[in-house]
VEXMI-575114 format. One record per residue: residue in one letter; x, y, z of N, C-alpha, C in turn. Coordinates in steps of 0.2 Angstrom, whole numbers, padded with zeros to 4 digits, always signed. Example, Ala and Ser with C-alpha at 12.3 -4.5 7.8 and 13.67 -1.06 7.14 Angstrom:
<sites>
a+0066-0028+0039+0062-0022+0039+0066-0016+0039 s+0064-0011+0035+0068-0005+0036+0064+0000+0039 
</sites>
This chain:
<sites>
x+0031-0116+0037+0030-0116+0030+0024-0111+0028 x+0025-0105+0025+0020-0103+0022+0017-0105+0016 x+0011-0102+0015+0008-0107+0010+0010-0109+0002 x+0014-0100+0002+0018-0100-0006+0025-0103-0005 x+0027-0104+0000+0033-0109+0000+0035-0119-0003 x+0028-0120-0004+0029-0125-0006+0032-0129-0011 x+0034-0127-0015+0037-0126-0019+0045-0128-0019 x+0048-0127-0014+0054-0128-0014+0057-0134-0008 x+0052-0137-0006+0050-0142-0001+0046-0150-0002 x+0046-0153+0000+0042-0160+0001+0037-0159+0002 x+0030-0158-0001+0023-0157+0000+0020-0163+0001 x+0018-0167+0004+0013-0173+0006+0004-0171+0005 x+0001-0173+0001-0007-0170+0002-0011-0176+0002 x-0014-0177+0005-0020-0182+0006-0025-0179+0000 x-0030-0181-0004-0036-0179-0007-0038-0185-0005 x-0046-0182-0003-0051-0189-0002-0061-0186-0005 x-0063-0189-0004-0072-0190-0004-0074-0194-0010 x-0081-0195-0012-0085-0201-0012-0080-0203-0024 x-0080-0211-0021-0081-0211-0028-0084-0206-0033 x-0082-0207-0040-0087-0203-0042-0085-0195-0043 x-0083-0193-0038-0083-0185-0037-0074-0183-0041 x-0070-0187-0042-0065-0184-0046-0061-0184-0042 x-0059-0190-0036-0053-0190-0032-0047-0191-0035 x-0047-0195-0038-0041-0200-0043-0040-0194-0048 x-0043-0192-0049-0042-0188-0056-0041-0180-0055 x-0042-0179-0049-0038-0175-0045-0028-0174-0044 x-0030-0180-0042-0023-0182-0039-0017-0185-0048 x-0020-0187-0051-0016-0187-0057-0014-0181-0061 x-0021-0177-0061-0018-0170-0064-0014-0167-0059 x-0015-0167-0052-0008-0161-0049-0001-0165-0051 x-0001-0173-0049+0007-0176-0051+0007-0173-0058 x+0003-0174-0063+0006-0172-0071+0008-0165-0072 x+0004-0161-0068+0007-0154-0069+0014-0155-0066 x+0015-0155-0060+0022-0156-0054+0028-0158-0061 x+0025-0165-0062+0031-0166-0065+0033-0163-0072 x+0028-0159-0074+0029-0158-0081+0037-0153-0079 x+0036-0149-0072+0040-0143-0070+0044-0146-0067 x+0046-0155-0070+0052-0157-0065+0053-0157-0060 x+0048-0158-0055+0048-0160-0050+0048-0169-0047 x+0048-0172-0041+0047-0181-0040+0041-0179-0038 x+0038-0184-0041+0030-0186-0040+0029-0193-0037 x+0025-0195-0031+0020-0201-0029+0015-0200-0028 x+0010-0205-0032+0004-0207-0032+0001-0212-0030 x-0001-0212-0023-0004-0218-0023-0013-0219-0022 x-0014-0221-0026-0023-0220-0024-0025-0228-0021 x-0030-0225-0017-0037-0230-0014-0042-0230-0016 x-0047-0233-0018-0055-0235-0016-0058-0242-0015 x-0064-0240-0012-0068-0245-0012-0071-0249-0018 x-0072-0254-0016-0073-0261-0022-0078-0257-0027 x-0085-0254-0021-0089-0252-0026-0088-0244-0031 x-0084-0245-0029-0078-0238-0032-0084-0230-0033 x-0090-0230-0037-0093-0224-0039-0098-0225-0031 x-0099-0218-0027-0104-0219-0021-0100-0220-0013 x-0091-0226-0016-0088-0228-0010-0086-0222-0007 x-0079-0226-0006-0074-0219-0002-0068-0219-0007 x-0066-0215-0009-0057-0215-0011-0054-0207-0011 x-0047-0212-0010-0043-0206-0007-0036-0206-0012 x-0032-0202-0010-0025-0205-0015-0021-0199-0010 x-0014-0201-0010-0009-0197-0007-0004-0197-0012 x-0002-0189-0014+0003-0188-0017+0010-0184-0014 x+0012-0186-0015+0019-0182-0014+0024-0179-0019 x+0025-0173-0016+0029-0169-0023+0036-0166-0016 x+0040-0166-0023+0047-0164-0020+0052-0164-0026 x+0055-0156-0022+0062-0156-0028+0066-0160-0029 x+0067-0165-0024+0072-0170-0023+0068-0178-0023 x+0071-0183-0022+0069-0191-0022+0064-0190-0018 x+0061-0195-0017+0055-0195-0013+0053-0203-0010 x+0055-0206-0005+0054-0210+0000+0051-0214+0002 x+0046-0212+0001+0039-0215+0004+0033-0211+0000 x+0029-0216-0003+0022-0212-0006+0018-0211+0000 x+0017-0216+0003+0013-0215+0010+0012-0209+0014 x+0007-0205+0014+0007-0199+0018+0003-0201+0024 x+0008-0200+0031+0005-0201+0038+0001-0195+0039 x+0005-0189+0040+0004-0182+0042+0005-0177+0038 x-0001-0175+0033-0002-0171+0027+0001-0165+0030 x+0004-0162+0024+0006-0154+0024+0001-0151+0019 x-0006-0154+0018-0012-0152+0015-0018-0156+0014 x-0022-0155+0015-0028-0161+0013-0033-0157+0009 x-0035-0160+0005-0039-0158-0001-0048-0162+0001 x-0052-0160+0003-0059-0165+0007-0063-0163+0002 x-0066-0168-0001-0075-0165-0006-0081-0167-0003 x-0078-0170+0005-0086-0172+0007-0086-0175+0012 x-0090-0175+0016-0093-0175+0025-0089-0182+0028 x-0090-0188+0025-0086-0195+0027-0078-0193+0025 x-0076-0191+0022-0068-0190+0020-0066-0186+0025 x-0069-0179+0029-0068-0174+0032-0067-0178+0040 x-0073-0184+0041-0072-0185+0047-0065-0191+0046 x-0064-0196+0042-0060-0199+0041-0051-0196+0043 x-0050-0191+0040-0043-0188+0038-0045-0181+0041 x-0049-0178+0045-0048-0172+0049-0041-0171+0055 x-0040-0178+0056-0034-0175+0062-0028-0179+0056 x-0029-0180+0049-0022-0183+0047-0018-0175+0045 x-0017-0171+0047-0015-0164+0044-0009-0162+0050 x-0006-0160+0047+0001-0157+0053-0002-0149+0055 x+0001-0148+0061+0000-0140+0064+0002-0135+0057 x-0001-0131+0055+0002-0126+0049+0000-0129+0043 x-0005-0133+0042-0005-0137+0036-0011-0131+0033 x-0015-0134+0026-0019-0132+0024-0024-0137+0021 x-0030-0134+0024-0038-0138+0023-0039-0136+0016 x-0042-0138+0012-0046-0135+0004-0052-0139+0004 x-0057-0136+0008-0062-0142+0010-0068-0140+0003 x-0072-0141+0004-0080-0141-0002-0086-0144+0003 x-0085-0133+0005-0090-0132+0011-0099-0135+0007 x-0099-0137+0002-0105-0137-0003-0108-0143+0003 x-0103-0150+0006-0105-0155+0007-0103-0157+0014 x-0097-0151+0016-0094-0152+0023-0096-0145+0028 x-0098-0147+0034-0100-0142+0039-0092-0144+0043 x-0089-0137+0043-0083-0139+0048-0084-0137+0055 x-0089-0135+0056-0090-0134+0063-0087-0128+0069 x-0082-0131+0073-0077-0127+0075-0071-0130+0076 x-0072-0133+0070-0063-0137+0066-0057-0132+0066 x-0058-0127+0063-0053-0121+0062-0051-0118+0070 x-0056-0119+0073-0052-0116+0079-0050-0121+0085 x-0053-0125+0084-0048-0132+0087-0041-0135+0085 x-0040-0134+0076-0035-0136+0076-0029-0130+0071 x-0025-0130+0073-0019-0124+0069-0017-0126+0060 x-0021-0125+0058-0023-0125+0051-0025-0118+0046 x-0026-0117+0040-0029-0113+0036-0032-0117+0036 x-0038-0113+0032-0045-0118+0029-0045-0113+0023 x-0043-0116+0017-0049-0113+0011-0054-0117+0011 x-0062-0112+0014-0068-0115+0011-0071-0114+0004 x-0070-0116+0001-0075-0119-0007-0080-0122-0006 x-0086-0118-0009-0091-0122-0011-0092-0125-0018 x-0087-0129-0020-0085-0132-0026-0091-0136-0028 x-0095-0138-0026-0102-0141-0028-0107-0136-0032 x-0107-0130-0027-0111-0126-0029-0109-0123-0036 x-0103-0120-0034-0099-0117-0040-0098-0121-0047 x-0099-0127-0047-0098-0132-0053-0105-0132-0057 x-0112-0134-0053-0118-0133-0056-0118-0127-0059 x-0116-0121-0056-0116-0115-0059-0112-0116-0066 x-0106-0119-0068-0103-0120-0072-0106-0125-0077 x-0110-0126-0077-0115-0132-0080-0115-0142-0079 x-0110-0141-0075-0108-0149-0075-0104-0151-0067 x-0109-0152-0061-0106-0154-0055-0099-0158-0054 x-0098-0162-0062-0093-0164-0060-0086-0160-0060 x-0084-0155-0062-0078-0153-0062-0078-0150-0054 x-0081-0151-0049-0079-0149-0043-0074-0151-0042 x-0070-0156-0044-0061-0156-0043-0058-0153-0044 x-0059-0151-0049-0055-0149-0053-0054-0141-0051 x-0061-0139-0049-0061-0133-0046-0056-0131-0039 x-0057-0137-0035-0052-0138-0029-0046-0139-0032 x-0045-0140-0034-0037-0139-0038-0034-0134-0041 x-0042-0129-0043-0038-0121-0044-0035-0120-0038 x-0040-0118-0034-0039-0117-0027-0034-0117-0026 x-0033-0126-0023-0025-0126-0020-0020-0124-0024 x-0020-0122-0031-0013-0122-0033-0013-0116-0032 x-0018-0111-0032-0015-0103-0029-0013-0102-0023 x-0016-0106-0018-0016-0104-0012-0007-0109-0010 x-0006-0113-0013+0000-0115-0011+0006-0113-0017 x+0004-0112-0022+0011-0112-0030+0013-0116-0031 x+0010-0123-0028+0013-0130-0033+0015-0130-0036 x+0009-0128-0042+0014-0127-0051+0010-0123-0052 x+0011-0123-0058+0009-0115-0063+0003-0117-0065 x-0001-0112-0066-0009-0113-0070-0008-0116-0078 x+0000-0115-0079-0002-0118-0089-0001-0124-0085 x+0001-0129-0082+0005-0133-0082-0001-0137-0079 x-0007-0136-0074-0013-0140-0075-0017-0138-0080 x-0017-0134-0085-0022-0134-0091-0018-0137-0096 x-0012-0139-0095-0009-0144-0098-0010-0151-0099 x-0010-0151-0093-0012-0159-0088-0019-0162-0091 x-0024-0156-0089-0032-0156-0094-0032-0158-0098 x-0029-0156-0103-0027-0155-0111-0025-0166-0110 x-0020-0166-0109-0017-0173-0109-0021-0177-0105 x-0024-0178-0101-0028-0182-0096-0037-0183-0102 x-0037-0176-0104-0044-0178-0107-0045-0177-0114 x-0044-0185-0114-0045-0186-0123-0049-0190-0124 x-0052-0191-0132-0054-0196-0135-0064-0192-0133 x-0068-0195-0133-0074-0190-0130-0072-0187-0124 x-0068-0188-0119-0069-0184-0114-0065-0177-0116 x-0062-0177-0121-0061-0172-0124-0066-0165-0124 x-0072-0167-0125-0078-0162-0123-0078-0157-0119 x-0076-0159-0113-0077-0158-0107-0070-0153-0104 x-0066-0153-0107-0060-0148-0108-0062-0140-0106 x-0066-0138-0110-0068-0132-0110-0070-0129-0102 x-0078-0134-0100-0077-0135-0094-0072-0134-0087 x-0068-0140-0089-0062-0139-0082-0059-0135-0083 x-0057-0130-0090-0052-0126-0089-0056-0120-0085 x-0063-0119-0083-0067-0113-0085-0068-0116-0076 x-0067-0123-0074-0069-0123-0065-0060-0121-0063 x-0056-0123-0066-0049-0120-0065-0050-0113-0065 x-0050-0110-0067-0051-0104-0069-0057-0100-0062 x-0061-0105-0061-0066-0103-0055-0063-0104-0047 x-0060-0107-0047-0056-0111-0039-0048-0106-0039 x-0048-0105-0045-0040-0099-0045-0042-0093-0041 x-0049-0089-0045-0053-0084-0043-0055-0085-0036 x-0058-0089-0033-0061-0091-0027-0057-0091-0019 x-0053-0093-0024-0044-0095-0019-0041-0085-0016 x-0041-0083-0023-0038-0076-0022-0042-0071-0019 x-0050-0071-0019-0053-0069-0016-0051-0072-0007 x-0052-0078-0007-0053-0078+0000-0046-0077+0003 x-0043-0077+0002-0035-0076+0004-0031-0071+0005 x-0036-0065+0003-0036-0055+0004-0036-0057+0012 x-0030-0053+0014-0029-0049+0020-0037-0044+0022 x-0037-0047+0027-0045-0043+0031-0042-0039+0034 
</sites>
């Protein structure tokens, strides 16, 4: 599968790292985009009791047809925001999958050439201070992978934005549309033929 082919396939992705960091709300925005384009969506999130600081993860599954099982054993992509998620879920990825990691917090070492993977590296942490607010580094990793795979269309997570963030987090709109807008850029950069 190449990486724009997704689209027309069962996509399984793991996203994981610390409470707090925007996993769950990662993983809602990509289903709500999906589905807006009519696609079958499963979400199923995890964390820990102490939820902000722990661990969580969540596995989505998109597909043009029914969908089976939420449960992803062996990801057709993982999405990492951080050092203990990356050791966790490093070998849950299939040969030809793709990494979207947030080099800000994870050193991959000689991950990439041990295992038959892309890597898009994102320093999503960095890139987000710079944007004034650490926290939309998900969201930034969510540019990312929507270009580098073509899940869905870029209205269709500023859409998701739009409906996900309301009431006072409504503020903060502006923001994620502008780390979206920064992890699109970052993506097409790194994705230039050398």
């Amino acid at each position: 599968m190449s990486l724009k082919d997704s689209t027309r396939e069962v996509h399984r992705i793991i996203i994981a790292g610390f409470g707090g960091q925007g996993v769950l709300t990662l993983g809602r925005l990509l289903c709500m985009s999906a589905m807006s384009e009519g696609k079958e969506v499963t979400y199923l999130p995890s964390y820990g009791s102490e939820v902000r600081g722990g661990t969580a993860n969540c596995h989505v599954v998109i597909s043009p047809d029914q969908i089976f099982s939420p449960f992803v054993e062996k990801a057709d992509s993982l999405i990492i925001l951080n050092r203990a998620s990356f050791e966790r879920f490093r070998d849950a990825i299939r040969p030809g999958g793709l990494l979207v990691v947030n080099t800000s917090l994870v050193e991959l070492g000689d991950y990439e050439s041990t295992h038959q993977v892309t890597v898009l590296p994102v320093p999503a942490t960095e890139q987000a201070a710079e944007l004034g607010n650490v926290l939309v580094g998900n969201v930034l990793l969510l540019g990312a992978f929507r270009k580098a795979t073509g899940i869905c269309c870029r209205k269709s997570v500023e859409q998701a934005i739009r409906q996900l963030l309301t009431g006072r987090k409504s503020r903060d709109i502006e923001v994620n549309q502008k780390a979206l807008e920064r992890g699109t850029q970052l993506a097409a950069e790194l994705l230039q033929p050398k």
